[in-house]
Backbone bond lengths (Angstrom), bond angles and torsions (degrees), N, CA, C in turn:
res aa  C-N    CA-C-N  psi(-1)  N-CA   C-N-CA  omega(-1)  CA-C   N-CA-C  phi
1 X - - - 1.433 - - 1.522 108.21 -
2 X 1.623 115.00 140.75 1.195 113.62 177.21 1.476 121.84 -85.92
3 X 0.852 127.83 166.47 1.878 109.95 -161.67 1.879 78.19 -138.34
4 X 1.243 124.15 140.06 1.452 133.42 -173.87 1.177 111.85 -108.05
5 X 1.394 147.75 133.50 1.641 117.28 -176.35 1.558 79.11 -114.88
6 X 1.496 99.42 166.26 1.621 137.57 168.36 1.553 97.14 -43.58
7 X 1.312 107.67 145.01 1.751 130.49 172.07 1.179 130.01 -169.35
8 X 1.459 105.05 112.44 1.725 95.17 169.86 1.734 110.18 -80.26
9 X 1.566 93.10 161.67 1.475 128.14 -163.69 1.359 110.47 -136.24
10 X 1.255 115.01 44.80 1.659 95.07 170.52 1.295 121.11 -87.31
11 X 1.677 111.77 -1.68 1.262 100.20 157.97 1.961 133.16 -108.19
12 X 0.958 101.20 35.65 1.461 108.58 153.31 1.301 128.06 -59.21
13 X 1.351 125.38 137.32 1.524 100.47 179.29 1.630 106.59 -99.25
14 X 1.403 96.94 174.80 1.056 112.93 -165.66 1.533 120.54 -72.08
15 X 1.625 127.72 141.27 1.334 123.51 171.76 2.144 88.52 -125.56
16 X 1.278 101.24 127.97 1.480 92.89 175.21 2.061 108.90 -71.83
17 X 0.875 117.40 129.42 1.425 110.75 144.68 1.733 131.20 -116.93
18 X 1.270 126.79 124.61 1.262 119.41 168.04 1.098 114.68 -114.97
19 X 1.265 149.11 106.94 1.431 174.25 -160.84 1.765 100.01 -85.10
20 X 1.770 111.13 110.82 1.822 100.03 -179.34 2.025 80.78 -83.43
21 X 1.822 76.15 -176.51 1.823 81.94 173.47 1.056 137.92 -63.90
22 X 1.768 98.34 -9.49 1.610 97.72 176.18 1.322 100.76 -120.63
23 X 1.489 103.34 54.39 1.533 108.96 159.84 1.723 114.76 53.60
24 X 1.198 106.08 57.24 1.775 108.73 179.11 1.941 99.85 -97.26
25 X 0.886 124.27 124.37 1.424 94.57 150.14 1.188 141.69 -112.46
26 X 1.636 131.46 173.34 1.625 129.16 -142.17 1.882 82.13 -137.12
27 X 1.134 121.14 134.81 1.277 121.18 -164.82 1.554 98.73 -149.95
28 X 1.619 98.68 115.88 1.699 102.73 169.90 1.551 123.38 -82.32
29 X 1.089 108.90 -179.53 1.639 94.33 158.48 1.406 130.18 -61.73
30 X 1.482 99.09 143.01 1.783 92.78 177.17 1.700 106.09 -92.38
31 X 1.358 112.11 144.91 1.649 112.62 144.92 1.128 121.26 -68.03
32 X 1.173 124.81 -169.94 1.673 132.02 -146.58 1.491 89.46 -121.09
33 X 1.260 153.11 40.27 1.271 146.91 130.69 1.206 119.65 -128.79
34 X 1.557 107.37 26.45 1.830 108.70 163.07 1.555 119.35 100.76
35 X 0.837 111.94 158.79 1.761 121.27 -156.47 1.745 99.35 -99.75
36 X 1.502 113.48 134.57 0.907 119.70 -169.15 2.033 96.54 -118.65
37 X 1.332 93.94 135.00 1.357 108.22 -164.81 1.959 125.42 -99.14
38 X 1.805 86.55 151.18 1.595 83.07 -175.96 1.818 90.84 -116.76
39 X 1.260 110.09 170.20 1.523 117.42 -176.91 1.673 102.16 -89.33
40 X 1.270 100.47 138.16 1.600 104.94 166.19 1.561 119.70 -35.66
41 X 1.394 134.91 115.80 0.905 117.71 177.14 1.681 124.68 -75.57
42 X 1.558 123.90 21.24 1.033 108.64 146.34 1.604 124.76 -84.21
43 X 1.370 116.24 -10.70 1.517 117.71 172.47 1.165 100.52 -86.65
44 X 1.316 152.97 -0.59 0.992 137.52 155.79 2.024 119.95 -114.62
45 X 0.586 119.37 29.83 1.606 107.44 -166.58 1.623 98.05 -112.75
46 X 1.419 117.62 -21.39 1.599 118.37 -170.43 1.867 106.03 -114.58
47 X 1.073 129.45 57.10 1.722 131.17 -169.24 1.383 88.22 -45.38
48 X 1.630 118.36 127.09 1.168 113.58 152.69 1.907 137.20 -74.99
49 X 0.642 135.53 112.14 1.659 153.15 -160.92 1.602 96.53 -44.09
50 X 0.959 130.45 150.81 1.864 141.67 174.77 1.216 94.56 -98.47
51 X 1.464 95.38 136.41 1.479 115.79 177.75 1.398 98.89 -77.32
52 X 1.593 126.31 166.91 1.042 143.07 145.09 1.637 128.87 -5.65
53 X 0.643 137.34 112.49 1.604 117.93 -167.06 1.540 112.97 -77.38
54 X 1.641 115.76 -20.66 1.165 99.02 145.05 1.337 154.62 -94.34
55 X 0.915 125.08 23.98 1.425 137.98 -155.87 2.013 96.94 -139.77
56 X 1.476 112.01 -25.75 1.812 113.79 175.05 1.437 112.20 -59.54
57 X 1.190 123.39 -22.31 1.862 128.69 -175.87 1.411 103.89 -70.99
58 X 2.263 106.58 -56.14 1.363 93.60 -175.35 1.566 118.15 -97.08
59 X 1.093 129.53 12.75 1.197 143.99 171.82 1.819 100.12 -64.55
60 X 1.546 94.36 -73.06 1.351 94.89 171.49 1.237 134.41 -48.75
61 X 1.385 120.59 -40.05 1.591 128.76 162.61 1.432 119.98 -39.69
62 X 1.497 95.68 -56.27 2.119 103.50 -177.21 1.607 109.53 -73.10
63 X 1.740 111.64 -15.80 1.804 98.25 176.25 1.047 103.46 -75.84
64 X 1.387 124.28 -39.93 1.742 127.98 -147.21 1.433 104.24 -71.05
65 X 1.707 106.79 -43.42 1.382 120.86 -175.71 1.747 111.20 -67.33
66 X 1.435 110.10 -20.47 1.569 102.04 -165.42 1.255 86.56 -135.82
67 X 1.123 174.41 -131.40 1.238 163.84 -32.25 1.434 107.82 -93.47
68 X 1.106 124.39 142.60 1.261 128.75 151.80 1.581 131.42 -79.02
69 X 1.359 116.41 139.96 1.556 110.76 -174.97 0.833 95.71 -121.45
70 X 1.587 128.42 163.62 1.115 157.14 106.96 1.711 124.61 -36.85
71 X 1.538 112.02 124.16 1.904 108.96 174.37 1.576 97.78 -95.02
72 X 1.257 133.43 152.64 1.471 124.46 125.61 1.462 102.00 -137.33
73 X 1.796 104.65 156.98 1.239 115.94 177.15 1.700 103.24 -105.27
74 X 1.153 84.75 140.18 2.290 90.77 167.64 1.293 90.70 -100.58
75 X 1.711 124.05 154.05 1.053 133.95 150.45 1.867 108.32 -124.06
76 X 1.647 82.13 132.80 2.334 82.92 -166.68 1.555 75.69 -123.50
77 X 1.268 92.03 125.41 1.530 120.17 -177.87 2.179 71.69 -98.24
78 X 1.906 89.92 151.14 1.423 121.07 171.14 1.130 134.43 -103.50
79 X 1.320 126.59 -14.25 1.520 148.52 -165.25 1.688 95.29 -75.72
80 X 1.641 121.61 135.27 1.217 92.29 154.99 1.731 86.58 -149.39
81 X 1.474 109.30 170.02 1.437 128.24 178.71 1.636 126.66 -49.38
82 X 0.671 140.42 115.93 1.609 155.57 -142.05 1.894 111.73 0.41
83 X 1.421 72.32 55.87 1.920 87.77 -179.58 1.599 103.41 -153.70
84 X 1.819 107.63 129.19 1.556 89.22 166.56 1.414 146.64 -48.07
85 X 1.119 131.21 -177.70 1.637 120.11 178.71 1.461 110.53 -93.82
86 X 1.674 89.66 151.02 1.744 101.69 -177.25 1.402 109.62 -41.46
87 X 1.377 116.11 122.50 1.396 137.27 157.78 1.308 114.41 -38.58
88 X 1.238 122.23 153.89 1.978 133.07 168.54 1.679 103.05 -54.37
89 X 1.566 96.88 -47.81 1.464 132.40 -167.66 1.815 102.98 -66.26
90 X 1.377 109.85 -50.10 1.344 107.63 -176.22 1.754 105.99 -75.22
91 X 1.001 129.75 -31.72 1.262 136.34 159.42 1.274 137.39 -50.06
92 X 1.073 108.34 -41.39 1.565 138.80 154.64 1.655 101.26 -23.75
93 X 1.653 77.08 -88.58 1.930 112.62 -176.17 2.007 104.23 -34.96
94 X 1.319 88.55 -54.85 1.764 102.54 -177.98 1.874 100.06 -54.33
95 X 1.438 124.97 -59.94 1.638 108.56 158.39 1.046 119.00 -30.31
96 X 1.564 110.54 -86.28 1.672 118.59 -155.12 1.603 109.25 -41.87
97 X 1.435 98.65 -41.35 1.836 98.54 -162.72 1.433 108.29 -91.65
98 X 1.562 128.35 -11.75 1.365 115.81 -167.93 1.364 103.72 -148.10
99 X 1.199 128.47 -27.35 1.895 128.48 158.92 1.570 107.79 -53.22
100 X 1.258 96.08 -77.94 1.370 104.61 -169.17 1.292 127.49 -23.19
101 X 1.715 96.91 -51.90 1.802 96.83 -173.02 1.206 102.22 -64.18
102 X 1.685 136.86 -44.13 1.156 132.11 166.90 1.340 130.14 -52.83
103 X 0.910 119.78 4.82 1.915 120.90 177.02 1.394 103.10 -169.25
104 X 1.453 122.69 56.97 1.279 107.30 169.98 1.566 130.02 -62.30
105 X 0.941 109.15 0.86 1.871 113.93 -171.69 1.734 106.41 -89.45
106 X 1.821 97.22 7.18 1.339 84.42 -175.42 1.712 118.65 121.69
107 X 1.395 106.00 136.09 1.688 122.83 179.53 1.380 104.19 -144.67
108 X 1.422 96.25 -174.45 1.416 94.82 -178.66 2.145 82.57 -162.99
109 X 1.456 96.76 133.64 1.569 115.46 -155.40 1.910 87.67 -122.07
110 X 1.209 85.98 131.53 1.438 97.51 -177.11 1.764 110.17 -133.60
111 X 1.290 150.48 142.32 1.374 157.08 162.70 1.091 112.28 -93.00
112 X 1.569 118.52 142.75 1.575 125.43 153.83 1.127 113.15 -153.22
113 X 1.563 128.37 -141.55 1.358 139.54 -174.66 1.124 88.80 -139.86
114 X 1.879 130.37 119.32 1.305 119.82 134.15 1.530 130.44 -113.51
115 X 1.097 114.98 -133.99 1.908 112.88 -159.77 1.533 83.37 -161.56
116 X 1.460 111.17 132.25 1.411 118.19 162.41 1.743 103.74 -157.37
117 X 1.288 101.20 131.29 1.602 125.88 157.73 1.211 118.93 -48.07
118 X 1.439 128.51 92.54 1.219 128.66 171.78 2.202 119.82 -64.19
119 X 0.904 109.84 179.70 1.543 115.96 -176.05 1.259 108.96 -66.23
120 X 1.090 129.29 -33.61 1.384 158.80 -161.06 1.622 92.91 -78.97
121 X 1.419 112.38 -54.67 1.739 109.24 -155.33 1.557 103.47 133.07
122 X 1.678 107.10 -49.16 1.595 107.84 -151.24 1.698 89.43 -63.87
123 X 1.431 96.41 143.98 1.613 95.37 179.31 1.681 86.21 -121.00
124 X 1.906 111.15 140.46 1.295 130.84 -167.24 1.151 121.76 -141.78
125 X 1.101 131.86 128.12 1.136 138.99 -133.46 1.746 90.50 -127.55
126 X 1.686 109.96 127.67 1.202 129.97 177.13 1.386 128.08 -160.86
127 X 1.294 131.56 166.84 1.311 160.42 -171.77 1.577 81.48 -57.19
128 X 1.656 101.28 154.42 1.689 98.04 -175.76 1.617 90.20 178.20
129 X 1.868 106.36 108.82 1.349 138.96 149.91 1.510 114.55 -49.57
130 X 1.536 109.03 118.22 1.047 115.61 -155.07 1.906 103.49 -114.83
131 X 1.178 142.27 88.56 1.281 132.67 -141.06 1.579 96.54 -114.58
132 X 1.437 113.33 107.08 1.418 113.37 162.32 1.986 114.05 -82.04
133 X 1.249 91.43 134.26 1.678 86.75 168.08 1.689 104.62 -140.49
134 X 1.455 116.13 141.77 1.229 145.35 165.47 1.231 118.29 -69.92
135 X 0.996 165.30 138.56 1.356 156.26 116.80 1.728 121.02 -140.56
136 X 1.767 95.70 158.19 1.482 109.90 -165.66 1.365 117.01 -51.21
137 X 1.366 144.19 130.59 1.374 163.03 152.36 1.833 96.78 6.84
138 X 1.830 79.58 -67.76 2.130 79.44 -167.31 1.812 94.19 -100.02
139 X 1.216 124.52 64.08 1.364 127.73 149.14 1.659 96.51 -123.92
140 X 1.047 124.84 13.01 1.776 117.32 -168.85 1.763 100.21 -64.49
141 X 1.127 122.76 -56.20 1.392 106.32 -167.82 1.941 111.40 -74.57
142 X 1.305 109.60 -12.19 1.313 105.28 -178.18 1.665 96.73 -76.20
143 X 1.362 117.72 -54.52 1.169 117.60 -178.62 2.079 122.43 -36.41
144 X 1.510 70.01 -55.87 1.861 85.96 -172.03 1.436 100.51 -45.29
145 X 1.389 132.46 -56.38 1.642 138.33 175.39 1.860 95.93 -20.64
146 X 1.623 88.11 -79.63 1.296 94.30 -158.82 1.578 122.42 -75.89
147 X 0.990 128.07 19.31 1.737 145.12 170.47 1.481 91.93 -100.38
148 X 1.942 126.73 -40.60 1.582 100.21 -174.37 1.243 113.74 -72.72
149 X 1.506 117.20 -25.84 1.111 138.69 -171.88 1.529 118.53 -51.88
150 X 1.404 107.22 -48.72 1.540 127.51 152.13 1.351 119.36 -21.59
151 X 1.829 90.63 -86.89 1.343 113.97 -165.49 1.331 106.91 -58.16
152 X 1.264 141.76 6.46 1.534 148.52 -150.53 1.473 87.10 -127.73
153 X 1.287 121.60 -71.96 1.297 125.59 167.31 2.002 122.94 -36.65
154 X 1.193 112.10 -45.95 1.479 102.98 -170.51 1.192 90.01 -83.98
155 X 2.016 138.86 -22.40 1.768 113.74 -164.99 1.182 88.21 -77.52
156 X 1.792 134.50 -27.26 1.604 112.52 -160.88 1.681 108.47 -90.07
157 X 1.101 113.75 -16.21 1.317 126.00 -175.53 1.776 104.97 -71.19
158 X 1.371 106.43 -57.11 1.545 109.81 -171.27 1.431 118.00 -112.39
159 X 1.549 107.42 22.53 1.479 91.08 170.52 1.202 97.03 92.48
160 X 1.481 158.41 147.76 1.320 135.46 147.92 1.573 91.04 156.11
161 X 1.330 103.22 137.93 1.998 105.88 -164.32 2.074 71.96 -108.75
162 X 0.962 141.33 12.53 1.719 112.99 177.02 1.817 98.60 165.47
163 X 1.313 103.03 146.49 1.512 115.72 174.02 1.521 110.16 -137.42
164 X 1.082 100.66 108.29 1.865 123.99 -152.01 1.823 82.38 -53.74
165 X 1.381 113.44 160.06 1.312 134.39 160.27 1.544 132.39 -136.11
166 X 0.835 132.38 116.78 1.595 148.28 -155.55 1.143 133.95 -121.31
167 X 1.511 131.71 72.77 1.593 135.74 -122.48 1.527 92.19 -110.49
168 X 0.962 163.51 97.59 1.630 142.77 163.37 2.021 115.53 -65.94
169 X 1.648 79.58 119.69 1.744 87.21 -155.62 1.671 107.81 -57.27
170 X 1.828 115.20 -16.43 1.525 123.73 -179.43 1.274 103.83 -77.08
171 X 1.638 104.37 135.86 1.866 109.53 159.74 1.352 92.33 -72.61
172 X 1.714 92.59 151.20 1.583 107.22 169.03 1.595 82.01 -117.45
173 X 1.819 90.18 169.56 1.475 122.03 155.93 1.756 122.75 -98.64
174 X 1.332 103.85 114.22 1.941 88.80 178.06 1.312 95.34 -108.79
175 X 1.282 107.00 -171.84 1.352 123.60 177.09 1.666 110.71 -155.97
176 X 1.089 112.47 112.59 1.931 113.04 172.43 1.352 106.87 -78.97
C-alpha cells in the first residue's frame, strides 16, 4: 500500500470548477501541470451545525453501536491521453480539496495496479486509487449526489472516459 504524505500546492495551476446543485460541471482550460480543485458544491453548500457538546460523546456512541452503513468502493483509474498519469501528489490534492468535504468522518485510500478497456478496445493497464467510503444507512441518497458528483469531477478533471463504482447492496454494522 502506498501511504501519501501531506503537501501544499499553491503552485498548481489552475483548472476552474463550478459545480451547479445538481452537480454539473463547468471546466476551463487546464495548464500543463494539472488541475487544481474546488469541492462539489453539494459537500459544501449545507455546513452541518455541532451538536451540543454534551450530548456529541453519547450521540456518537448509540450511532456507531447501531447504525447501519452503507460500503462503496471508487476505482480512479490513472492513465490519461498524451499526458502522464495522475500523480500520488495530484490525488492527494483531489482528497484534501474535493473528498473530504464530502465524507469528512473519514475514508480509507487504498493503491494497486488495474487493467481497463478503453472505448476504443485498447485495454491499458494503470495505477488505480482505490477509495473506500462508509456511510449511514439513511444518508444513502445524500451520499449518492455527492459520490456522482466526484466521479464527474475526477473524469473531467483528469482525463478519464469512467471511475468504476462498487456499491455492496448489504448494510453492514461497524464499530469505531
Amino acid at each position: 500500500m502506498l501511504t501519501i504524505s501531506r503537501i501544499t500546492t499553491p503552485h498548481i495551476p489552475a483548472v476552474g470548477f463550478a459545480l451547479a446543485l445538481l452537480c454539473s460541471a463547468t471546466v476551463t482550460p487546464a495548464r500543463a501541470n494539472g488541475p487544481v480543485l474546488e469541492p462539489p458544491a453539494v459537500c459544501v453548500s449545507s455546513p452541518v451545525s455541532p451538536a451540543p457538546a454534551t450530548s456529541a460523546s453519547s450521540a456518537l456512541e448509540t450511532r456507531f453501536a447501531s447504525d447501519a452503513f452503507v460500503r462503496t468502493e471508487l476505482f480512479f483509474g490513472s492513465e490519461r491521453p498524451d499526458l502522464p498519469e495522475v500523480t500520488p501528489d495530484e490525488f492527494k490534492q483531489f482528497l484534501d480539496v474535493a473528498v473530504s468535504p464530502c465524507f469528512p468522518d473519514g475514508l480509507t485510500l487504498l493503491t494497486g495496479k488495474g487493467q481497463f478497456r478503453e472505448s476504443d478496445g485498447k485495454i491499458v493497464q494503470e495505477s488505480t486509487f482505490v477509495l473506500v467510503l462508509l456511510y449511514p444507512l439513511d444518508a444513502r441518497r445524500e451520499s449518492n449526489v455527492k459520490i456522482e458528483a466526484l466521479r464527474r469531477l475526477y473524469k473531467d478533471a483528469f482525463r478519464q472516459e469512467s471511475v468504476l463504482r462498487v456499491d455492496d447492496p448489504r448494510a453492514v454494522r461497524v464499530g469505531f
